[in-house]
N, C-alpha and C positions, 0 to 999 in steps of 0.2 A: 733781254735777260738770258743768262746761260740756260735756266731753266727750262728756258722755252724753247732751246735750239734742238736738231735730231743729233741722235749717237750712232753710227753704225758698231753693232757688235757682231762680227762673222758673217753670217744669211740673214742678218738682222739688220732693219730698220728701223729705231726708234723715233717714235716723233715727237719726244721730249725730254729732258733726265729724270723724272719723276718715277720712280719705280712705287707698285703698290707694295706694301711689304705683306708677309706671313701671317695671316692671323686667324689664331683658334677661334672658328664661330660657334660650334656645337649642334651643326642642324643634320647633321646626317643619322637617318635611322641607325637600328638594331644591327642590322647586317653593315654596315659603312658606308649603304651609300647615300650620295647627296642628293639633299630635298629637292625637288623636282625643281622649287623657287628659287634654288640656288646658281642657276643660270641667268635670270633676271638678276642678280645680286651682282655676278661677276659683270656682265652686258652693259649694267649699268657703269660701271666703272673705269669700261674699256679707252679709258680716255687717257689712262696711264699711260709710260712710253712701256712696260712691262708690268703687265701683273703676276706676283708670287704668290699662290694658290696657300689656302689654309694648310697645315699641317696635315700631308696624311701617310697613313702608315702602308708599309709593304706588303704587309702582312697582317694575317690576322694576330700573332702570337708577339708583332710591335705593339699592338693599342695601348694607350694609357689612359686614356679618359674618354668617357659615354660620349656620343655625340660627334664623335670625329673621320670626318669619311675613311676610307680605302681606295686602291686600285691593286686592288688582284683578284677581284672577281669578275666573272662576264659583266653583271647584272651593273658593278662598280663604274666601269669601263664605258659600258653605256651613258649612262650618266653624266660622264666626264667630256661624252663626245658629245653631250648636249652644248655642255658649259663651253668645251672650244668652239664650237660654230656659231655661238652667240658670239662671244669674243670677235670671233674674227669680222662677224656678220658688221660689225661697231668699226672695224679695219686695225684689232687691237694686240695685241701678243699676250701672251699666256704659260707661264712657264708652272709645274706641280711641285709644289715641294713636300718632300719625301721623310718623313720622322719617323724612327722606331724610338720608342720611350728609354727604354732598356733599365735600370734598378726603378725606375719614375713609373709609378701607376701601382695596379693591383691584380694578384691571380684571378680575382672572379671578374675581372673585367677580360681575359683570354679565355681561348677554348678549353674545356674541361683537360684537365690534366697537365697544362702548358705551365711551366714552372715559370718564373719571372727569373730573366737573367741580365748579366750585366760581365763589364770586362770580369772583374773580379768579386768576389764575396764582400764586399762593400756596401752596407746599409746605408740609405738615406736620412738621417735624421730629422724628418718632416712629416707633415700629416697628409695623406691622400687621400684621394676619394675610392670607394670600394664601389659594384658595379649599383648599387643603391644611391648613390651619391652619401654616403655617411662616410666623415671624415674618421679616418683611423692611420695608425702606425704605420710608415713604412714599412713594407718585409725586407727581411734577407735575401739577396737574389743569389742565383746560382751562377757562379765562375761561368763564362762560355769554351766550353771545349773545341781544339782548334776545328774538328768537326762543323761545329754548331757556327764557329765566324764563318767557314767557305759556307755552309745552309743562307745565314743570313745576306753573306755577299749575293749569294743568287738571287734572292730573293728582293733585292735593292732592284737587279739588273732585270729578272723580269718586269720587278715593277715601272720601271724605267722605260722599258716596251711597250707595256702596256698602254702610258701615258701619250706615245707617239704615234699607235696604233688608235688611240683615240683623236687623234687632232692637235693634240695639245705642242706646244713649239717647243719644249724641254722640259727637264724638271732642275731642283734644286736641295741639293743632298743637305738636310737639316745639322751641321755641325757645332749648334752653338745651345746656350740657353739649359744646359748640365743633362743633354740627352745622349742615347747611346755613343753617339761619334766624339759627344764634349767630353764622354766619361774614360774614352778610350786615349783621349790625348792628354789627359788632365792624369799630375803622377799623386792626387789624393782618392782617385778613386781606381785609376790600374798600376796598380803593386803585382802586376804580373812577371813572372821570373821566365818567358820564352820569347819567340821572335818575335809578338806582339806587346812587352813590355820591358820595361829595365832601363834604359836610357830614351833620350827624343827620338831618336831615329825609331826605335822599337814602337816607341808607342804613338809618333804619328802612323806607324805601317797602315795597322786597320782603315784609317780614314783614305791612305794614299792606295793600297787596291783595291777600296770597292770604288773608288772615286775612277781608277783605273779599267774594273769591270767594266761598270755602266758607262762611260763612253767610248768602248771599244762596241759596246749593246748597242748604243743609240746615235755614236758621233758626241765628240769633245763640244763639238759647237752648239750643242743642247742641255751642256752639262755647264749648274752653279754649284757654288759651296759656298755656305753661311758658316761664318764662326762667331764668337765672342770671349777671345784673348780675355783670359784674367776676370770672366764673370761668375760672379757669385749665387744666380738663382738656381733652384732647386739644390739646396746645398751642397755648390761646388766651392763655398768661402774661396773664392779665387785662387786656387793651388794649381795652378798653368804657370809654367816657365815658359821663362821668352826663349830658348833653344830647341821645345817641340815645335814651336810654329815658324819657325827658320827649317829646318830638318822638313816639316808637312811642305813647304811652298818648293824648298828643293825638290821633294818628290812626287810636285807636283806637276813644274816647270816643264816637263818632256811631256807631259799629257796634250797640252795647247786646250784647256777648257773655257768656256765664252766667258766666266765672271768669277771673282771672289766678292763676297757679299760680307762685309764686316761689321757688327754691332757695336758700338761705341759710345761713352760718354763724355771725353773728352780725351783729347792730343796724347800719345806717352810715345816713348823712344820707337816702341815695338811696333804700334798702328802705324808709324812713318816710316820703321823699316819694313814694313809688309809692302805698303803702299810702293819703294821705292822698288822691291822687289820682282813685285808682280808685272807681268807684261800681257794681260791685257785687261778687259772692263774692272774695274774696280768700282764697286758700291758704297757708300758709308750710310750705315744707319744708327743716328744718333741717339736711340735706347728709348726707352719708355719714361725716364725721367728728364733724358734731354730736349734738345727744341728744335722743335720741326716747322718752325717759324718759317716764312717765304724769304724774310732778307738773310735772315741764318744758312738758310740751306742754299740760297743764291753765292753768300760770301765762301761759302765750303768751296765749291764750284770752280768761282775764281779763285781761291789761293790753292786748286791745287789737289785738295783735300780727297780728289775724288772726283770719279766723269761722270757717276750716275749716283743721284740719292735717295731712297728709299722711304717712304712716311708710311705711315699705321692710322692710329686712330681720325685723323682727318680726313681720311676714305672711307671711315666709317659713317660721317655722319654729311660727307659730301660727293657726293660719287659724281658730280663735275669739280674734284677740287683742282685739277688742273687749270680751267676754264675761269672760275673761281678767281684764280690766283691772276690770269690774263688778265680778266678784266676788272680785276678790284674789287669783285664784290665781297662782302662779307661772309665769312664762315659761319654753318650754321652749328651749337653744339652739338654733343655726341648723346647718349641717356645710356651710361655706364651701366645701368640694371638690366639693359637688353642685351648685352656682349652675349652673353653665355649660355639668354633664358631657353631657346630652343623659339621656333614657328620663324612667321617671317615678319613679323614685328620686328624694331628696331635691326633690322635686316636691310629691306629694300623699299620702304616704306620714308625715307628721305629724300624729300623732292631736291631735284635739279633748280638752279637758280634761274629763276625766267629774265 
């Protein structure tokens, strides 16, 4: 099966298409960083041909929600280098993916004083968690002044640093799922009237030079990007046209970065003109409501669809799902009440198939 075959991507070897995908687990302390168990979590997994590390922020002043690591602190960094030497200890790859929330989250979840900002004065219309976990109002963020995008550009690129000063083989710039970098490409949430808004070109800019920062920081061959063309969570009601992300791959095209990583639910003009576009790894991950079935994501493979595919929740509840899939055994379920609880319950606590 394709599944099973290796990819080279740049200084990379994969030793199958199975990428692990992105996923908020919520175990990192007060300060961001990761539970100590959160090594054994990764370790266990490492059977992926890549794993895409939980959501985490650059910054303290990105966080959106409790529980979500960091790498910008010493203490962070440390941590991170546990989790890559586990990794690798497995012989597995490890890439970080890198989230600033941006209108998404709440002020008393930042450091005292840090306003919650966003391309534009664009309120979320949904409910969020406050640093209590009680669901309340989105706030109003504040416009980011061109100041505050070069602050947060560097702060990508250090974190970017950091990631590889720890061990870790890359990161992956979170651009999809209506967070900062979806907000800045999407023309329902930046109605910006300067070089960062107004037409595609404008408002892919932001995504196209921090994407440009950080791998001039750390090397294109350690740099991904996630999008999701046309998605609607965290209300973005799908207001992406398909000429920002022709304009974003144009500017992207001279960078030479390892991956586009794309979220998808099924086929449209635009996912096949990306695909067609891009010249080198291409990802497809087929969404939380699509299927991540083994002959689905086999037939992806063959027709095309993509050289590498990504799953989620059946790494949560098989951390041999690879092996799993080799030999036929059965999958085990997931216990949906444990995603988010916090400890290491429904963490790492799902045996490997003997």
């Amino acid at each position: 099966m394709v599944l099973f075959e290796p990819w080279v991507m740049g200084p990379f070897t994969l030793a199958n298409r199975v990428v692990m995908a992105p996923m908020t687990r919520n175990r990192a302390d007060d300060d961001g960083v990761p539970a100590p168990y959160a090594a054994e979590y990764y370790r266990q997994r490492a059977g992926a041909g890549l794993i895409v590390t939980e959501a985490t922020q650059p910054s303290a002043s990105g966080r959106g929600y409790a529980g979500t690591p960091g790498i910008h602190s010493d203490e962070q960094e440390a941590a991170w280098r546990v989790i890559g030497e586990a990794v690798h200890t497995e012989g597995g790859l490890i890439f970080c993916q890198l989230m600033h929330t941006g209108r998404i989250g709440h002020t008393t979840l930042l450091p005292e004083g840090t306003p919650l900002v966003a391309p534009s004065a664009v309120r979320a219309e949904l409910l969020v968690e406050n640093s209590d976990g009680v669901e309340v109002e989105a706030e109003m963020p504040s416009a980011f002044t061109i100041d505050g995008i070069h602050s947060v550009i560097e702060d990508f690129a250090s974190a970017a640093e950091r990631a590889v000063a720890a061990g870790l083989d890359g990161i992956e710039l979170h651009g999809a799922n209506g967070y900062l970098l979806h907000q800045f490409l999407s023309a329902g949430t930046n109605v910006r009237d300067d070089e960062y808004g107004g037409d595609p070109k404008n408002r892919a800019r932001f995504v196209v030079d921090l994407t440009a920062a950080v791998a001039e920081r750390i090397g294109p061959e350690r740099v991904g990007l996630r999008l999701s063309p046309g998605g609607k969570f965290n209300d973005m009601r799908g207001l992406d046209d398909d000429d920002t992300y022709l304009a974003l791959l144009e500017g992207l095209e001279p960078l030479g970065i390892a991956y586009l990583h794309v979220l998808r639910r099924r086929s449209t003009p635009l996912h096949s003109e990306l695909l067609r576009r891009w010249h080198s790894t291409f990802i497809l991950n087929t969404g939380y409501f699509g299927s991540s079935d083994q002959d689905e994501l086999e037939m992806h493979l063959r027709d095309g669809d993509a050289h590498l595919v990504s799953v989620g929740r059946y790494f949560i509840s098989n951390p041999d799902l690879v092996e799993r899939w080799r030999r036929g055994v059965p999958l085990a379920e997931w216990d949906e009440d444990t995603f988010y609880q916090g400890g290491p319950h429904g963490l790492i606590d799902y045996p490997a198939a003997t």
